[in-house]
C-alpha positions, 0 to 999 in steps of 0.5 A: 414307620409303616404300619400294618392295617388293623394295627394301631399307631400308638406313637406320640402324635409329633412323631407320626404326623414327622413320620408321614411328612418324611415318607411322603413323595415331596417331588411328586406332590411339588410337581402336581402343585406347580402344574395345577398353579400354572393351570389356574393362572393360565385358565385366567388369563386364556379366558377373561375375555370369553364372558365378557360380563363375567371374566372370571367365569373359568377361573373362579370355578378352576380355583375351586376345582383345584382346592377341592382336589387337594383336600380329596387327595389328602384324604385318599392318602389314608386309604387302605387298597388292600380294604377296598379290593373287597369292594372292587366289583361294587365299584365296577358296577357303579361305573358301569352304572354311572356311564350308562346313565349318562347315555340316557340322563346325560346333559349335551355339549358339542356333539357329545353327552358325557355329564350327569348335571346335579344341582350346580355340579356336572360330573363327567363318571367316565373321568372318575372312571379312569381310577375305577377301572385301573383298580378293578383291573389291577385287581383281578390279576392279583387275584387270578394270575396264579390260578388262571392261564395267561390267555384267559386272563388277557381276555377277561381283563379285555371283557372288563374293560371294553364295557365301560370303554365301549358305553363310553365311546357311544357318548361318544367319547374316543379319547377316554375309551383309548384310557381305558385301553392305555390302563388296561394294556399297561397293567398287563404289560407289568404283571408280566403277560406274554408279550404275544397277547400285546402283538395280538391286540395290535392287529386287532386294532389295526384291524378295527380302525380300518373297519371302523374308517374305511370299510364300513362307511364304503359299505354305507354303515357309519359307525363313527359321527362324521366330525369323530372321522375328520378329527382323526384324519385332519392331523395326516394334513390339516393344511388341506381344509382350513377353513373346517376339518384342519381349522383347530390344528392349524390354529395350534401350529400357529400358536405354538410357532408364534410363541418363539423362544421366550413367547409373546405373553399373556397380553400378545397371544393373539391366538388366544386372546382373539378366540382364533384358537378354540377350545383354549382353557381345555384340549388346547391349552399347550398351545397357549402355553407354547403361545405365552410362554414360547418354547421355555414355557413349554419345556418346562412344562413338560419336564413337570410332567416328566417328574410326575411319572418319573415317580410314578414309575418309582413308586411303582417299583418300590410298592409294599404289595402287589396290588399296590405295584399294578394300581400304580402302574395304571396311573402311570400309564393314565398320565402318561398317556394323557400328557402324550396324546394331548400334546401330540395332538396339539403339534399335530402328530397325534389325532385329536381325540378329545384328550384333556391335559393333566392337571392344566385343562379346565374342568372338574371332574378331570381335575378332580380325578388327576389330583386323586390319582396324585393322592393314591400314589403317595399312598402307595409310595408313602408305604412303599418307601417306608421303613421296614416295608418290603417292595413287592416282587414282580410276579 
């Protein structure tokens, strides 16, 4: 039984707490539990020797990262969507807050400033982002797809991303930016706008990535930072230049070629253990994976991965309301994306864009945000799939 909000659950605590057991997703949450356990173990073993007066630096912390997000998606799992889309715009501005803040208050790594430090924690808000603006968005059209044209809602959603996307490419981070948009298209794309909008969108980004590599810097205006540009262009032939630009590719390919079939363990990932592959707790951590536990490891993996949005996409289809249906495809999408580029990058048919993979890299906010995203989807699938609810109609 499903009920309604505002009604209250008066059966027997027994038959309620059977009730939620019955109608939760048992794949998905199987699923995001064995990716995270498998992260954790392989955050152990990828980084014991980076600290060496502190082998369980990354460890400990993903532990704790991990546990914090389960507890966070068993709580999300009680929240009601259709209550929170009053306060949509609220938490819009908040990400847009948050992410600006960052550009002024925000603390450097690498090149980059994405977090906010508070005391011991370091919050990255573009990460947590990723759910706001799948929200805000999905809002929005529920709201104005019957009293708006298509055209003007494309481009009001366009509008609605492309602020926080465009503070957060300034920090500069790529790859969350292209979440953004990967969220933005999808739900879009779901709620049934007119296939020419996407054509459109598709030169426009030809168009910008021409501008943005190869037009502007001819004409001595860099909008990108010069390691943004190799990143981007090492991928089309990292043998070229080993030594700089291509080095974090080729040292995946190596990794990922090394692991053979069965791969060569935890304690021959020469790769790994070495530090010849840089950042292995985090971007790169599929080549470990590959390097550890060969092309098996790997495979399976990525059928994790495939049950997750298999039933996100179930979920999707199945959701008791609208809002529910495109909130859900955003966090498909999201996943979906994320596990796409962040792989592909790692064999090197996508750019490297800075892209963590889901639920296995190392970092809290990321974490944290995946897990989250695991626990509204079994919300909306816990209500979706309920007795007595009907799944939303497409529009």
């Amino acid at each position: 039984m499903t009920t309604v909000p505002g009604q209250v659950d008066r059966r027997p605590a027994r038959d309620r707490v059977q009730s939620a057991l019955a109608e939760l997703d048992w794949w998905l949450l199987g699923a995001a539990l064995a990716v995270s356990a498998f992260g954790v173990y392989v955050v152990k073993v990828a980084t014991e020797g980076d600290i060496p007066s502190d082998p369980g630096y990354f460890f400990t912390r993903q532990v704790a990262y991990t546990l914090i997000g389960f507890v966070a998606l068993f709580f999300i799992m009680r929240l009601d969507l259709e209550w929170l889309s009053r306060y949509a715009w609220t938490l819009y501005a908040i990400l847009i807050a948050a992410v600006g803040i960052v550009l002024v208050l925000g603390s450097s790594a690498r090149g980059s400033t994405r977090w906010i430090e508070l005391g011991p924690l370091r919050i990255q808000p573009s990460e947590i982002g990723k759910l706001i603006i799948a929200f805000v968005i999905a809002v929005i059209v529920v709201e104005r797809i019957r009293s708006m044209d298509s055209a003007r809602l494309s481009l009001v959603v366009a509008v609605v991303t492309a602020v926080p996307a465009a503070i957060v490419f300034l920090q500069p981070d790529l790859g969350t930016a292209l979440v953004y948009a990967a969220i933005a298209l999808t739900i879009l794309w779901v709620a049934g706008q007119p296939i020419t909008h996407f054509i459109v969108v598709g030169f426009v980004v030809v168009a910008a990535a021409a501008l943005v590599l190869y037009v502007l810097p001819g004409a001595g205006l860099n909008v990108l930072k010069p390691y943004q540009v190799d990143r981007l262009t090492a991928f089309v032939d990292s043998g070229s230049d080993r030594s700089a630009t291509g080095y974090q590719l080729e040292q995946s390919k190596v990794a990922i070629g090394s692991g053979g079939a069965f791969g060569k363990g935890p304690s021959g990932a020469t790769q790994t253990i070495n530090d010849f592959l840089p950042e292995h707790h985090t971007d790169f951590i599929f080549a470990v994976v590959a390097e550890m536990f060969g092309f098996l490891g790997a495979g399976l993996l990525i059928g994790l991965y495939f049950v997750i949005v298999w039933r996100a996409l179930v979920i999707m289809r199945s959701a008791a309301t609208e809002l529910e249906r495109l909130v859900a495809a955003g966090i498909a999408a999201m996943l979906a994306f994320e596990v796409f580029v962040n792989i592909g990058m790692n064999v090197g048919i996508m750019p490297i864009t800075g892209i963590p993979l889901p639920l296995m890299s190392y970092g809290g906010s990321h974490t944290l945000t995946n897990l989250v995203a695991v626990g509204v989807l079994l919300r909306i699938g816990a209500r979706g799939l309920g007795p007595g609810v009907r799944p939303a109609a497409s529009p």
